[in-house]
N, C-alpha and C positions, 0 to 999 in steps of 0.2 A: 701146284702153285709154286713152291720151291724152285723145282726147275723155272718153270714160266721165269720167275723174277731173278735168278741167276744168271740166266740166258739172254738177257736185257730188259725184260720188260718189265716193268713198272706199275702200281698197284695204289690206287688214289681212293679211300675212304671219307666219305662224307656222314656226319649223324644228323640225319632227317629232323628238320625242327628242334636239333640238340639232345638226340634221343641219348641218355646217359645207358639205357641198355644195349643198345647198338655199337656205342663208341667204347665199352666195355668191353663186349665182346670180338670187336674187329681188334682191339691189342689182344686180347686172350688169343685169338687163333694165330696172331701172325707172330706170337712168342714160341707157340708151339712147333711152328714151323722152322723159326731160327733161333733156337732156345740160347746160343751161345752171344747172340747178337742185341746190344741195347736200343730198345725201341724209347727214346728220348724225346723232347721239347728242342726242335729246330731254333740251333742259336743266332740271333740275333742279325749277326752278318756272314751267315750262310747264302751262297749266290742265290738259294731260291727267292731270296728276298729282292737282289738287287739285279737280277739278269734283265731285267723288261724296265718294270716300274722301282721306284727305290721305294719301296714299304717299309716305313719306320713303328707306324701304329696304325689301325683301321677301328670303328666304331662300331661295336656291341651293340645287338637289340635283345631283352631278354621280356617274356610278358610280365606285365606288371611293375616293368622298372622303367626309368628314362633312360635314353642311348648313354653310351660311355663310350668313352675312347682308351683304347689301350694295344699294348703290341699285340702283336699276329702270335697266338700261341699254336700254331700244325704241330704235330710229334711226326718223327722220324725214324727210320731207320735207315740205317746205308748197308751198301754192298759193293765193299770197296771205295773210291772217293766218290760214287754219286748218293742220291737219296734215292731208295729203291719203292718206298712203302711208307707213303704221305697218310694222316689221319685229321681232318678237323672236327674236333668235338662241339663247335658252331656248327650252325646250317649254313651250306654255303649257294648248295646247287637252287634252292630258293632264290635267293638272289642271282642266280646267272640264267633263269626266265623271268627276271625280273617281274618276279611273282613273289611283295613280300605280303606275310600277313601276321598278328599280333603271337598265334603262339608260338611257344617255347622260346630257346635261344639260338640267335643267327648273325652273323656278318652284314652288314650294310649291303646291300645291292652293289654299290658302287665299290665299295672295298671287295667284295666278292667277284668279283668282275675282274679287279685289277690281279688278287688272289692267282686265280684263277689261269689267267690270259699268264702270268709267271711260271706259273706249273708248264702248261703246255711248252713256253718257248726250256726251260729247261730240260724236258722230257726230254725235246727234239733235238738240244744243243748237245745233251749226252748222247745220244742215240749210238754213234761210232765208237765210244769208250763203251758201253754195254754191252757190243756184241763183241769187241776185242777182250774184253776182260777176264771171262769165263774161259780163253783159249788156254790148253795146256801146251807152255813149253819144253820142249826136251833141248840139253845146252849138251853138246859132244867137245870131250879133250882131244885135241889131236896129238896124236903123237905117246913118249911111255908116258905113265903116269907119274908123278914126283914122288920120292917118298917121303915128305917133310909135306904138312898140309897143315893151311888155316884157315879158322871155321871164326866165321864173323857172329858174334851173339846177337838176336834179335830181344830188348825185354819185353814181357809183358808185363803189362799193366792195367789198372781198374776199365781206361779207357776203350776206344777200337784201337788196337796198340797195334793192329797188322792190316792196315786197310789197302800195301800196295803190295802182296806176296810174292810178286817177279820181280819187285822193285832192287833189291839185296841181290840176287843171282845175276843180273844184266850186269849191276856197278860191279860183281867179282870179278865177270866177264869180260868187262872192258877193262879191269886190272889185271887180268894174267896177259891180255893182249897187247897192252903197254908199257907196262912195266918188263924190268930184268928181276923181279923177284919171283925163283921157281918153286912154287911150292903149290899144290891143287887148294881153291877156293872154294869154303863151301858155308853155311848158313846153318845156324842153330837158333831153336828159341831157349830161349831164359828166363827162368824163376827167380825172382830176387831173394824167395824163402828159401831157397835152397842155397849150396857152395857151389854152384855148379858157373857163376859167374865168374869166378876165378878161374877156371878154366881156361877162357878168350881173353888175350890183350886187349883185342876192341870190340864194343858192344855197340848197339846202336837203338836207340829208339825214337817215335813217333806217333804221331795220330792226330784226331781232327778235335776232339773233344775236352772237357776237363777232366781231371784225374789226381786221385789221389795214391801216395805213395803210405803204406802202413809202417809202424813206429821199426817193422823187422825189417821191411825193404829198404828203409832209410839210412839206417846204422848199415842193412850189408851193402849198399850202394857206396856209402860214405866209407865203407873199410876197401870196396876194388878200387876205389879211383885213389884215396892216401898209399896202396899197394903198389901205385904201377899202373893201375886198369885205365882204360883210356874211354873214356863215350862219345858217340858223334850222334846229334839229334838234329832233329828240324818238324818245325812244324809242317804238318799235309797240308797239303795247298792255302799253306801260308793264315792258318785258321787260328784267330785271336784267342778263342777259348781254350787251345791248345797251349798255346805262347804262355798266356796267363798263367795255367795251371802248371807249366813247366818249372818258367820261373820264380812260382813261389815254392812247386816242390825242391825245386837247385839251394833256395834258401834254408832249407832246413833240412840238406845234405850235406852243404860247405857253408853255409853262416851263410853272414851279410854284414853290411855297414850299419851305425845305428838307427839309420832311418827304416830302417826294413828291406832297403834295396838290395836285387840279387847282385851277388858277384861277380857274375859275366861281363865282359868290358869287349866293346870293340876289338878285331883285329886289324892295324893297321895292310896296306895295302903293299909294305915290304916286308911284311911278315913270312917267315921260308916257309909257312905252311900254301903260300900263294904261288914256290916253286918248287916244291917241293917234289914231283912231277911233270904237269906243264906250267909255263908262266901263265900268270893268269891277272891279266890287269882289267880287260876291260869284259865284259859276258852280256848274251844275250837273254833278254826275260821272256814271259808266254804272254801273247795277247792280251788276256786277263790284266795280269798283272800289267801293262804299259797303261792300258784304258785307266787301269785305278788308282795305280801310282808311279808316274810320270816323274816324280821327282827321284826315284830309286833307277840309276845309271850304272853304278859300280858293283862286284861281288862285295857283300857286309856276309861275314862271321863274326860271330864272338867267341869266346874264351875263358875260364878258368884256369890259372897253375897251379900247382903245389908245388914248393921245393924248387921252383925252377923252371920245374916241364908242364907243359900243358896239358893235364889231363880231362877238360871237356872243351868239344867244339861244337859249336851250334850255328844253326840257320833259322832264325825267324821266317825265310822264304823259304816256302818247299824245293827240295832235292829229290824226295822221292819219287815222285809222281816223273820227271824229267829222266831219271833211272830207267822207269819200266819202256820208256818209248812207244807208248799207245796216247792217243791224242786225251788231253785232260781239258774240257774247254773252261773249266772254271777253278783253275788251277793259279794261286798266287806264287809264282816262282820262276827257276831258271829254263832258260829253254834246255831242250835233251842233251847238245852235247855240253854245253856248261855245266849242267846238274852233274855227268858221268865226269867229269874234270873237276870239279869241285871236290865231288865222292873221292875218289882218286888220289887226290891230294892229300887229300884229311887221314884215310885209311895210311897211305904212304908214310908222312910225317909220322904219325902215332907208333908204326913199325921202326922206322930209323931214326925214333928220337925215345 
């Protein structure tokens, strides 16, 4: 099964009349098979919700209760930016023969339907990023080797903190092939529990989820970036519960003002981190992202200084997914070559400033 669902395909659990034994044990087994990976409650404005129908909430049948209405709780798992391994602990396949009847717990007919007919068009809309994803890259230096080399740090984090793993090696890629700085590119992950951050000028991280930073990675986060250290983040495909949970952890790494706001502020659009490489005034966004928000025309980073220099750069839109250059259909961000010119820059600036 492992392979099966790495290899693209995808694995849809239903609990028959709300069977709590069944919906029990389909997480037990599918923990076992990806024990490193969080089998969670599909957030809110995850595209499975909005690729077809916009499901906000669907109505509950439970026996013995009257209907209720409440959101669509599916639990999830992903592998990589899709969801690989859907669960509804409601009955659903009842309602998609439109066969309800009073026992246990189950989804409206009609919200099951809609449910339902979601999954399918997202299956389908993935389908090309699933069987790309699992491909192993091999990236060749031409020519000697440098002997000055830098290793871009990936952190981890509580979250999926690596959900695009070619994402980091294509943007080094596209930086030793555009840039004049010779030195061999390469990618490390990172412990915030450890000194090992210290290491890398720049760090980067991301993911789709919420996450918490612990009281040791806070303080060693808050002591690389008052050192010098530089971080570049972005939300994966531009995922609110990511955003959220970034910028409260950025709060209580570098303060805030007294309302509780992070300190991240806009980068204006003559900011040298905008030429720092290429100019960069006007970029193109992914499909996704124009259908959903149409009023977003220009590159938006924000920023953190200390002392002067900037030491964090962030993208509320996704970057990475745009990096790896496999098709991401439900992807909130820049298209491929903006993302690797955006990356490009930010890396750049952070070395020569």
């Amino acid at each position: 099964m492992g392979w099966y669902l790495r290899d693209g395909g995808t694995l849809i659990g239903d609990a028959c009349c709300g069977a709590n034994a069944f919906a029990a044990a389909f997480a037990r087994n599918v923990r076992q098979i990806f024990p490193e990976r969080p089998f969670r409650e599909i957030a809110a404005d995850d595209p499975l919700y909005r690729c077809f129908y916009e499901i906000d909430d669907v109505v509950y049948k439970e026996e013995g209760k009257g209907p209720r209405r409440g959101k669509p709780n599916l639990r999830g798992m992903n592998i990589g930016c899709r969801i690989a391994v859907i669960l509804s602990t409601h009955d659903m396949s009842c309602g998609w023969a439109q066969h309800e009847h009073p026992q246990g717990k189950r989804i409206a007919a009609d919200d099951a339907t809609r449910i339902g007919t979601n999954i399918i068009t997202y299956v389908l809309a993935n389908y090309q990023y699933a069987k790309c994803y699992n491909m192993q890259k091999a990236y060749h230096v031409e020519g000697e080797r440098p002997r000055e080399q830098f290793v871009l740090g990936q952190i981890i984090h509580g979250g999926d903190w690596d959900p695009n793993p070619t994402a980091v090696p294509n943007l080094l890629k596209h930086l030793a092939a555009n840039s004049t700085i010779d030195v061999a590119f390469t990618r490390a992950d990172v412990d915030l529990r450890k000194l090992d951050v210290f290491q890398h000028p720049v760090v980067y991280m991301t993911g789709h989820d919420d996450f918490e930073l612990t009281d040791q990675e806070v303080a060693s986060l808050r002591g690389y970036l008052a050192n010098g250290g530089v971080m570049l983040a972005n939300a994966c495909c531009g995922r609110q519960a990511f955003d959220t949970a970034f910028r409260r952890e950025m709060r209580k790494v570098l303060g805030g003002d007294r309302s509780g706001r992070t300190p991240l502020q806009p980068l204006p659009l003559d900011h040298p981190i905008f030429f720092s490489l290429h100019r960069i005034q006007q970029v193109q966004f992914t499909p996704w992202m124009k259908d959903q928000h149409p009023e977003v025309t220009t590159p938006m980073l924000e920023g953190v200084s200390l002392g002067g220099q900037l030491c964090l750069i962030y993208s509320r839109w996704d970057l990475g997914s745009g990096w790896e250059g496999i098709p991401h259909p439900y992807s909130l961000g820049y298209a491929t070559e903006d993302a690797l010119k955006l990356g490009a820059n930010a890396v750049v600036y952070a070395l020569t400033h």
